[in-house]
C-alpha positions as CSV (number, residue, x, y, z in Angstrom):
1,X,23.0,23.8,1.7
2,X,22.3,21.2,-0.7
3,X,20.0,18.2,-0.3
4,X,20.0,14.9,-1.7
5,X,16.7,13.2,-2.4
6,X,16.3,9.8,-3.7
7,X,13.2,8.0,-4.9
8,X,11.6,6.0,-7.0
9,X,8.4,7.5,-8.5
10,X,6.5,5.9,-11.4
11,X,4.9,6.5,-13.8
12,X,7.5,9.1,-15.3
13,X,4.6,12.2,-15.3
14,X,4.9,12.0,-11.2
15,X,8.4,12.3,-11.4
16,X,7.2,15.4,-13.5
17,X,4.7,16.6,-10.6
18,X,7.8,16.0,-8.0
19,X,10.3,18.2,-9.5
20,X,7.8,21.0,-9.9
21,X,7.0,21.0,-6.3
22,X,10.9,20.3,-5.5
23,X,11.6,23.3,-7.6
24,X,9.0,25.2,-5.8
25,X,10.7,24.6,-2.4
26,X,14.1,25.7,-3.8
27,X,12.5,29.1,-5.1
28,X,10.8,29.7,-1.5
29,X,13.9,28.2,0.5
30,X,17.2,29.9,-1.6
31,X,19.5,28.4,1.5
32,X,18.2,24.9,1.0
33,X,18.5,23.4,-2.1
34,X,16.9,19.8,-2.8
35,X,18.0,17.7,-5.5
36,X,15.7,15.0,-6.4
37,X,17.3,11.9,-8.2
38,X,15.2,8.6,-9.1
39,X,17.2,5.4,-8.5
40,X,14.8,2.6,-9.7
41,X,12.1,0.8,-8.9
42,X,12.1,-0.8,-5.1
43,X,13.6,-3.7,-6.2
44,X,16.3,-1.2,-8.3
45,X,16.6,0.5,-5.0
46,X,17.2,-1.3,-2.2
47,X,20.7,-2.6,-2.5
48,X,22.0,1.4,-3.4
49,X,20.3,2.0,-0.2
50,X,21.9,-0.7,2.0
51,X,25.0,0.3,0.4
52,X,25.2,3.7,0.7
53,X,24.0,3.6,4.4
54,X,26.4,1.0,5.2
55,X,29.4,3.0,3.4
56,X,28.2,6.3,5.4
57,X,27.1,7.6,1.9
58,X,23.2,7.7,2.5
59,X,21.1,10.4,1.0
60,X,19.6,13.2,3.6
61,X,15.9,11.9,2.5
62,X,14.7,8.9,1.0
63,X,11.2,8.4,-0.7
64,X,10.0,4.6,0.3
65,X,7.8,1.8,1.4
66,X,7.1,2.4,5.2
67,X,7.7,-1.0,5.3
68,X,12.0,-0.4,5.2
69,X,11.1,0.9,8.6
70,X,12.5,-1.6,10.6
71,X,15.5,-2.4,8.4
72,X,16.7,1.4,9.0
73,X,16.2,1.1,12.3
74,X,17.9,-1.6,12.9
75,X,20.8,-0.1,10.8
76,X,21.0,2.8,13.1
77,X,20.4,5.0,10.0
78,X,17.2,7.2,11.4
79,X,16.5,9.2,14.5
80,X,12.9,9.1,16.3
81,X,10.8,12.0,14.3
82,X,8.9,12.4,17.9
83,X,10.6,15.5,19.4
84,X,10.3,17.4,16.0
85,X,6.7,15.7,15.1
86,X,5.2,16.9,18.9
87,X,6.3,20.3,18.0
88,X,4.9,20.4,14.6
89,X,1.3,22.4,13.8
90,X,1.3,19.9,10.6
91,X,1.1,16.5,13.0
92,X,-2.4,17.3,13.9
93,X,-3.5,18.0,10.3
94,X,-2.3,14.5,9.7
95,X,-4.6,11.7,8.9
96,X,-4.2,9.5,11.8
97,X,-4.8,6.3,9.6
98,X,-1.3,6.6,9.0
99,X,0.4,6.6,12.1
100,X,1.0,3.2,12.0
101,X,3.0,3.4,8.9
102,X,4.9,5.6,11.4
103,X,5.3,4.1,14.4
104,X,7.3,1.3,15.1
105,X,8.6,0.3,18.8
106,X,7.0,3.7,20.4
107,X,8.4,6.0,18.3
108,X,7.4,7.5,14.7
109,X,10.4,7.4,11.9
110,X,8.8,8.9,9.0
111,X,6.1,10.4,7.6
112,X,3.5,9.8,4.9
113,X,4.5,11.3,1.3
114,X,1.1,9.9,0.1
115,X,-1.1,7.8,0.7
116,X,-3.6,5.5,-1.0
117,X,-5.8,1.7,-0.6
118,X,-7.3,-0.7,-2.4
119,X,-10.6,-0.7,-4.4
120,X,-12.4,-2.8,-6.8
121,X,-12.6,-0.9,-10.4
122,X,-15.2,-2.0,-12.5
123,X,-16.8,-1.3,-15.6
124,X,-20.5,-0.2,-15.8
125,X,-21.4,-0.6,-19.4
126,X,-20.9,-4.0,-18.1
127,X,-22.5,-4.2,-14.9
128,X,-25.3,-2.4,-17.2
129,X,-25.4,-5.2,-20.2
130,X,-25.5,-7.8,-17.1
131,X,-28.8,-6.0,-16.0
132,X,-26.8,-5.5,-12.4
133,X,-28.5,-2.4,-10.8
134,X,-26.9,-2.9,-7.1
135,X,-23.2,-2.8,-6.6
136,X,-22.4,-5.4,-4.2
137,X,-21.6,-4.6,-0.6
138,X,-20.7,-8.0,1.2
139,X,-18.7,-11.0,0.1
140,X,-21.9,-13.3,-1.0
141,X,-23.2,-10.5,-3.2
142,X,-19.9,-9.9,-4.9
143,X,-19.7,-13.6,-5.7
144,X,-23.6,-14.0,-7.2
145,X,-22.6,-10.2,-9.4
146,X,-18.6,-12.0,-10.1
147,X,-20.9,-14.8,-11.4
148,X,-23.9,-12.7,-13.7
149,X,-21.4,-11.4,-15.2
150,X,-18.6,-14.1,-16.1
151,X,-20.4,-14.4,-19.6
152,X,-20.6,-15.6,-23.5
153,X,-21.0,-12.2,-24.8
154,X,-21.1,-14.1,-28.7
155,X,-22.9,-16.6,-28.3
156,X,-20.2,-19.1,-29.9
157,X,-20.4,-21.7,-26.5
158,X,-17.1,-20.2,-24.5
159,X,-16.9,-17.8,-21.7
160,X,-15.1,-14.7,-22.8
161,X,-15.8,-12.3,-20.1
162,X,-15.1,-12.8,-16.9
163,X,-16.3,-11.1,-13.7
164,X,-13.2,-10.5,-11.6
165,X,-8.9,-10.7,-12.3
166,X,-7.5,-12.1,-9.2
167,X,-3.3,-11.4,-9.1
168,X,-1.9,-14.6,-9.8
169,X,1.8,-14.4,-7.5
170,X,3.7,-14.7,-4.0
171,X,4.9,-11.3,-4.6
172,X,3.9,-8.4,-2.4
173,X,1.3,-7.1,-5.0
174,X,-0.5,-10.2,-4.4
175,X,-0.5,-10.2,-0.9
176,X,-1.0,-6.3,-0.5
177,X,-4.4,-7.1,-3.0
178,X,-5.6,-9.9,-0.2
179,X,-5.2,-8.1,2.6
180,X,-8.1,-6.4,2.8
181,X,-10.6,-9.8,2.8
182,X,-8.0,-11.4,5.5
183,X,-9.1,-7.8,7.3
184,X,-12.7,-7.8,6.6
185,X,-12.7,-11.5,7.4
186,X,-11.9,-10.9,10.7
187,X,-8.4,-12.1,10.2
188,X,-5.4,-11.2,10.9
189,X,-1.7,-12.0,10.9
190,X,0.5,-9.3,13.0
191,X,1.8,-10.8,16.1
192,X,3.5,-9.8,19.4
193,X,7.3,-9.2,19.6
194,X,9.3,-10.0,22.5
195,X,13.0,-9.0,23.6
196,X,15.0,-11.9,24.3
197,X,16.6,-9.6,26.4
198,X,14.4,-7.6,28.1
199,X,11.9,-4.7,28.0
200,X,13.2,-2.8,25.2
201,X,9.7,-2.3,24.3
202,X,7.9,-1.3,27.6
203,X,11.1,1.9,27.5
204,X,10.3,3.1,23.9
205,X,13.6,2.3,22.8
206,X,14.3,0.3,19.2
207,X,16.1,-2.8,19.4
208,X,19.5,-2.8,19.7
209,X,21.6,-3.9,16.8
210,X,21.9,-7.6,16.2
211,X,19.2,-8.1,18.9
212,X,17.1,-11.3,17.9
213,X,13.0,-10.4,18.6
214,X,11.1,-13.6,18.9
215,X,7.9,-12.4,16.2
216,X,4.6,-14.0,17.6
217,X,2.7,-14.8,13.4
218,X,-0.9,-16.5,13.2
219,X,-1.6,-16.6,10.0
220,X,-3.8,-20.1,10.7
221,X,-6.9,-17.7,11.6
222,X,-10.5,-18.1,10.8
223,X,-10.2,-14.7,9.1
224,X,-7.4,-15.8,6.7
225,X,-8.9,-18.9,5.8
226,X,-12.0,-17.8,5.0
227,X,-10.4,-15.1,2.6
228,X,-8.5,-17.5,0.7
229,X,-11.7,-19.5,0.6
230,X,-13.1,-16.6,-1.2
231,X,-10.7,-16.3,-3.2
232,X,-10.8,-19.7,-4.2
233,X,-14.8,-20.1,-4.3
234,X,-14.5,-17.1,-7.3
235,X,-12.2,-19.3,-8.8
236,X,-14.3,-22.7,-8.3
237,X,-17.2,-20.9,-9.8
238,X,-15.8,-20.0,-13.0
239,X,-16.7,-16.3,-12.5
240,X,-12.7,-15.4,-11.7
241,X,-9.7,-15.4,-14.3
242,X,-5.8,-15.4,-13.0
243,X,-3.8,-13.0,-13.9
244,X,-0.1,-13.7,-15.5
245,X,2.7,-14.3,-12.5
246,X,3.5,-11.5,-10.8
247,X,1.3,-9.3,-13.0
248,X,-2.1,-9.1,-11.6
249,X,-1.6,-5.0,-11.6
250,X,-1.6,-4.9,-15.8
251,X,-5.0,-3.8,-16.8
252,X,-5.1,-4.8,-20.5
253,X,-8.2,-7.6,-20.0
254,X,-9.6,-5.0,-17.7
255,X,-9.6,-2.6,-20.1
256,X,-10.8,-4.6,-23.0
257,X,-13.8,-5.8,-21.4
258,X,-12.6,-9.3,-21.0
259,X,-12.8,-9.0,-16.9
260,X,-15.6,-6.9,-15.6
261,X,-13.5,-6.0,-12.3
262,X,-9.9,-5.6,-11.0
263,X,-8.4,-4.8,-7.6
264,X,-6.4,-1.5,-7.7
265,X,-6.1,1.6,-6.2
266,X,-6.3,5.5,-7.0
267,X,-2.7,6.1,-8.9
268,X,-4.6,4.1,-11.5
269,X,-6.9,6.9,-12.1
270,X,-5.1,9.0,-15.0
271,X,-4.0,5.9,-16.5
272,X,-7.3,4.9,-16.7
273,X,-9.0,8.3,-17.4
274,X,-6.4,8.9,-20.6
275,X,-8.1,5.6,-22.3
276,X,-11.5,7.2,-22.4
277,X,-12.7,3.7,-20.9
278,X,-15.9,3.8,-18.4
279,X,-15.0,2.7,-15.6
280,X,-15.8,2.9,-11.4
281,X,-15.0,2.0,-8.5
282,X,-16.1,-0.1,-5.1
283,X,-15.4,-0.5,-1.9
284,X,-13.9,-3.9,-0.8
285,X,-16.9,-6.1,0.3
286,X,-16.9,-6.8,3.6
287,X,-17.7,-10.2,5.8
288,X,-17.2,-9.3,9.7
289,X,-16.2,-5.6,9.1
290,X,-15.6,-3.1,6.5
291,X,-11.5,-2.6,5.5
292,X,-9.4,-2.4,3.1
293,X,-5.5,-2.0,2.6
294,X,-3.1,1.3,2.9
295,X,-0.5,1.7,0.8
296,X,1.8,4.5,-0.6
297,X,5.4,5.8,0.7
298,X,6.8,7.5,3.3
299,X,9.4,10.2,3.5
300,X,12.8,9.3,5.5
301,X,15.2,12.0,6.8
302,X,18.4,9.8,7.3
303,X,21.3,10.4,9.8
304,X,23.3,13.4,9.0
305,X,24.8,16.2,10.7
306,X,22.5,18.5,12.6
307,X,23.1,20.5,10.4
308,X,21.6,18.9,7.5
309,X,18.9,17.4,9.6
310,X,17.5,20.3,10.4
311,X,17.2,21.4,6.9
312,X,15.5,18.2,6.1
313,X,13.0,19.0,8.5
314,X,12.2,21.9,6.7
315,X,11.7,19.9,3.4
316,X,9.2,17.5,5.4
317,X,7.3,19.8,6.9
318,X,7.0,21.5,3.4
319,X,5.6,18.0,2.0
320,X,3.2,17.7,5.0
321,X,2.1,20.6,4.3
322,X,-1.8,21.4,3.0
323,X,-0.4,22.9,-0.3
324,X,2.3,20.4,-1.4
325,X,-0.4,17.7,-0.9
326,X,-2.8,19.1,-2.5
327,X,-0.7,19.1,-5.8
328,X,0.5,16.3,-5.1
329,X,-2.7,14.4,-5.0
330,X,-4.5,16.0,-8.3
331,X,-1.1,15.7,-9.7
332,X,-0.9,11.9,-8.9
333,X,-4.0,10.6,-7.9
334,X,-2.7,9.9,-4.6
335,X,-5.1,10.8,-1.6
336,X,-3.7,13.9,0.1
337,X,-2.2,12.9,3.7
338,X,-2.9,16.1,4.9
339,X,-6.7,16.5,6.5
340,X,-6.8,20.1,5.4
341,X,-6.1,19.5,1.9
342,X,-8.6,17.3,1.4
343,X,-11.4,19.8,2.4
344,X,-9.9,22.3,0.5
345,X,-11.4,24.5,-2.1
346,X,-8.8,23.3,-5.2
347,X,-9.0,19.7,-3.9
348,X,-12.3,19.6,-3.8
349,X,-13.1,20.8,-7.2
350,X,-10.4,18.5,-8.3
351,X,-12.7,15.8,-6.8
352,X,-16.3,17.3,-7.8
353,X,-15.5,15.7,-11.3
354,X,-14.0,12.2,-10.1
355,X,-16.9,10.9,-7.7
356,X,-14.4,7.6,-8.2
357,X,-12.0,9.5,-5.8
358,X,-14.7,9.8,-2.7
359,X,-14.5,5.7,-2.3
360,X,-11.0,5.7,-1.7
361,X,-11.2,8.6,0.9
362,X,-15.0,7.1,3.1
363,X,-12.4,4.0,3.1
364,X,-9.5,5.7,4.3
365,X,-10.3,5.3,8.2
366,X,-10.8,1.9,7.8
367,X,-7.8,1.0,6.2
368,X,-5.0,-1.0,7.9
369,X,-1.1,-0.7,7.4
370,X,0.7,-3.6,6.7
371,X,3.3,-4.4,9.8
372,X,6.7,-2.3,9.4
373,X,9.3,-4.5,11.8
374,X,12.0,-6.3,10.1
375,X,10.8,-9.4,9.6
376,X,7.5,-8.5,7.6
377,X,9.3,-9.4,4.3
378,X,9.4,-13.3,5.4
379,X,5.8,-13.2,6.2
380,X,5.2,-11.8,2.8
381,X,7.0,-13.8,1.3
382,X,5.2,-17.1,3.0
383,X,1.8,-15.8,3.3
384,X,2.4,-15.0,-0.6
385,X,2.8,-18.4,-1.7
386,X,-0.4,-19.5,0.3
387,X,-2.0,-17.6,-1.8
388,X,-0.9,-18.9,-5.0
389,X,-1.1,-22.0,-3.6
390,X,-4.5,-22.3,-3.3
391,X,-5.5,-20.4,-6.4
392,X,-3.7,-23.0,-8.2
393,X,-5.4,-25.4,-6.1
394,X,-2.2,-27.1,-4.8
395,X,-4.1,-27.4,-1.3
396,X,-6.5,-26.1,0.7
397,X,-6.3,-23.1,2.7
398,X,-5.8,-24.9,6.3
399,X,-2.8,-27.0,4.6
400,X,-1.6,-24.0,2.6
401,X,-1.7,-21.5,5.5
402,X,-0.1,-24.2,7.9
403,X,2.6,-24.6,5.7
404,X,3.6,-20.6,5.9
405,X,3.0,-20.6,10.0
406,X,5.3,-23.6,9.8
407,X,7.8,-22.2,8.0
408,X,7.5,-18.6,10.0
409,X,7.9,-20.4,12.7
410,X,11.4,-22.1,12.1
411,X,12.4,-18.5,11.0
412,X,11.3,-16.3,13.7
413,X,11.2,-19.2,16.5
414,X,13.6,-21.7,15.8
C-alpha cells in the first residue's frame, strides 16, 4: 500500500533528514510505502489542501500547523485519534505540553511531529564588551541590559548597536514572538466557546458542520497591555530596533553585531552554528510567571478507507516513536516530542555539546499552545495589528487592543 505524505519542511537539509527517516520506514515496512512530497510553504499550502479535501483528493497524512485543527474538523476531513492514541504505549512517552496542540472539543486530532518555543538569542562577545556579567531574568532587568547595550561602538556620535530586534508585522510571526510576555504578563486571550445549539461540548462531540460557536476573546487584559507596554517601553528607550515588515525572523543585524539580541527558537540553531558566530540563548523574562510560546507541527492522518488509515497509524506511531525523534531533533534542531528520546544516550551527547539546547527544553513545561479552533486566525490577525500598532506608536495599548476586541467582537458576536 502506498502512502501519500505532504508537507512543507524548510530549510531544504530537513527535507533531507525527512526522506532518510521516510526511507527508513519503507525498508522496515515493505507493505507500506510512504511517499513524502513538499507542497510549499503554509501559505503555498493551504489552498491545495482545502482543495484536495473538498474534491475527495486529500493526502493520507499531512505535516502542519496544529493550528488547521479546527478547519479540518469542521470539514469533516479527520477522525478523533483517541481510540488508537489510548491504546498506544507511545502516548505516555509523550510530552504532555503538547496535548493541547492536540486536543480540541474533547478529543485529540493529531499528534506532535516536533516541537519547539521561543528564546531570546544573544551574543556574548557583546554582553562581554557591555561589561554585562548577569543574564537578565525578569522584564526590568532585560530592559536596564536592552539599554547597556544599545551602544556607539565608534565613537562617531550615532548609536549603531542596538540591544534587542523586535518583529516589526501583524503576521503570525509577530504575534507568535509576543505571546510569551502576554503569558508571562499574566495575560491572556483564549476565551470560552458556546453552542448556539446546545451542549455539543459537555458530549465530546466536534461541532457540527456550518454550526456558528459564539467565541468568548479578551484580549483587553492587564496581561496583554502590560506586554505591549514592554514592548513599547524598549522601543521608547532607544535600546530596541524594528525589524523590516513581516521579517522580524531574518537574522542578518543579529548576526552582524548590529542588535545584541533576537527572539527565535531552536530550528535556528544550525543556521546559526554554520556562521561560526558566538552566540546564546535565554529564557523569556518573566513578570507574573515564567512562559514562553510552543510552536512546531503536527502530523494529520486524513479520512481514508480503513484500510489506509490503519496504515497511517503505523507511520505515526513510527514518528512518535523514541528513535524517529531522536533523529529527527539532532537532524533539525527541533526538541524531540518524545520523553524517552530526550534522555537518551545519542540525544544526550547530541546535547552535551549545545548547552544552548537545555533552555529550550527547562522551558518546555512552561510553554503554552496557541488556541486551535477555527476562528484563531481572526484573532491573529487583530491581535497582530495591535501590535504593530503600538510599535509604530499609532496608539496606546488600551486603544490599540480595544480596537481588535472591537473588531473580534463584530466577527465572532455580531
Amino acid at each position: 500500500m502506498r502512502l501519500m505524505l505532504w508537507q512543507g519542511v524548510n530549510p531544504p537539509s530537513n527535507r533531507t533528514v525527512l526522506q532518510g527517516l521516510v526511507d527508513q520506514f519503507n525498508r522496515e515496512h515493505p507493505t507500506i510505502q510512504v511517499e513524502s512530497l513538499y507542497v510549499g510553504q503554509s501559505d503555498q499550502q493551504l489552498p491545495k489542501i482545502l482543495a484536495a479535501i473538498v474534491g475527495n483528493a486529500a493526502p493520507d497524512l499531512l505535516w502542519y500547523s496544529p493550528l488547521l485543527t479546527g478547519q479540518l474538523i469542521e470539514l469533516n476531513a479527520l477522525r478523533p485519534l483517541d481510540p488508537w492514541l489510548d491504546r498506544s504505549p507511545l502516548r505516555q512517552q509523550l510530552d504532555p505540553a503538547l496535548l493541547d496542540s492536540m486536543r480540541l472539543e474533547n478529543h485529540l486530532w493529531s499528534i506532535p511531529f516536533g516541537t519547539n518555543n521561543v528564546g531570546i538569542f544573544y551574543r556574548p562577545s557583546l554582553f562581554k564588551a557591555a561589561g554585562i556579567t548577569q543574564l537578565p531574568q525578569t522584564w526590568s532587568e532585560f530592559r536596564q541590559v536592552a539599554q547597556t547595550l544599545t551602544r556607539d561602538t565608534n565613537s562617531d556620535g550615532r548609536i549603531d548597536q542596538h540591544g534587542m530586534l523586535l518583529p516589526l508585522g501583524k503576521g503570525e510571526w509577530t504575534v507568535f514572538m509576543w505571546l510569551p510576555f502576554l503569558w508571562s504578563g499574566g495575560g491572556g486571550l483564549e476565551g470560552s466557546r458556546e453552542s448556539e445549539v446546545g451542549s455539543r461540548e459537555n458530549t465530546g462531540l466536534p461541532p457540527a458542520q456550518g454550526e456558528r460557536q459564539n467565541v468568548d476573546i479578551q484580549l483587553v487584559n492587564a496581561g496583554a497591555i502590560a506586554a505591549l507596554q514592554f514592548w513599547r517601553d524598549l522601543i521608547n528607550d532607544g535600546s530596541a530596533v524594528l525589524s523590516a515588515p513581516e521579517r522580524g525572523y531574518e537574522l542578518d543585524r543579529f548576526l552582524a553585531g548590529k542588535v545584541a539580541m533576537q527572539l527565535s527558537g531552536p530550528w535556528t540553531l544550525g543556521q546559526l552554528e554554520k556562521t561560526g558566530v558566538d552566540f546564546g540563548v535565554l529564557p523569556i523574562p518573566r513578570q507574573v510567571t515564567q512562559a514562553t510560546a510552543i510552536g512546531g507541527e503536527n502530523l494529520f492522518l486524513l479520512k481514508t478507507t480503513p484500510e489506509r488509515e490503519q496504515a497511517a497509524q503505523v507511520f505515526a506511531e513510527y514518528v512518535m516513536s523514541e528513535g524517529f525523534q531522536t533523529q529527527w531533533a539532532i537532524g533539525t534542531g527541533y526538541l524531540p516530542t518524545n520523553l524517552r528520546s530526550r534522555q537518551s544516550e545519542t540525544y544526550l551527547a547530541y546535547k552535551a555539546k549545545r548547552s544552548v539546547v537545555d533552555v529550550f527544553l527547562s522551558q518546555a513545561p512552561y510553554g503554552r499552545s496557541r488556541p486551535i479552533f477555527p476562528g484563531y486566525n481572526r484573532i491573529s490577525e487583530n491581535l497582530g495589528r495591535a501590535i504593530e500598532a503600538t510599535l509604530l506608536d499609532r496608539g496606546t495599548p488600551l486603544e490599540t487592543l480595544t480596537a481588535a476586541q472591537k473588531r473580534l467582537d463584530l466577527i465572532f458576536n455580531p
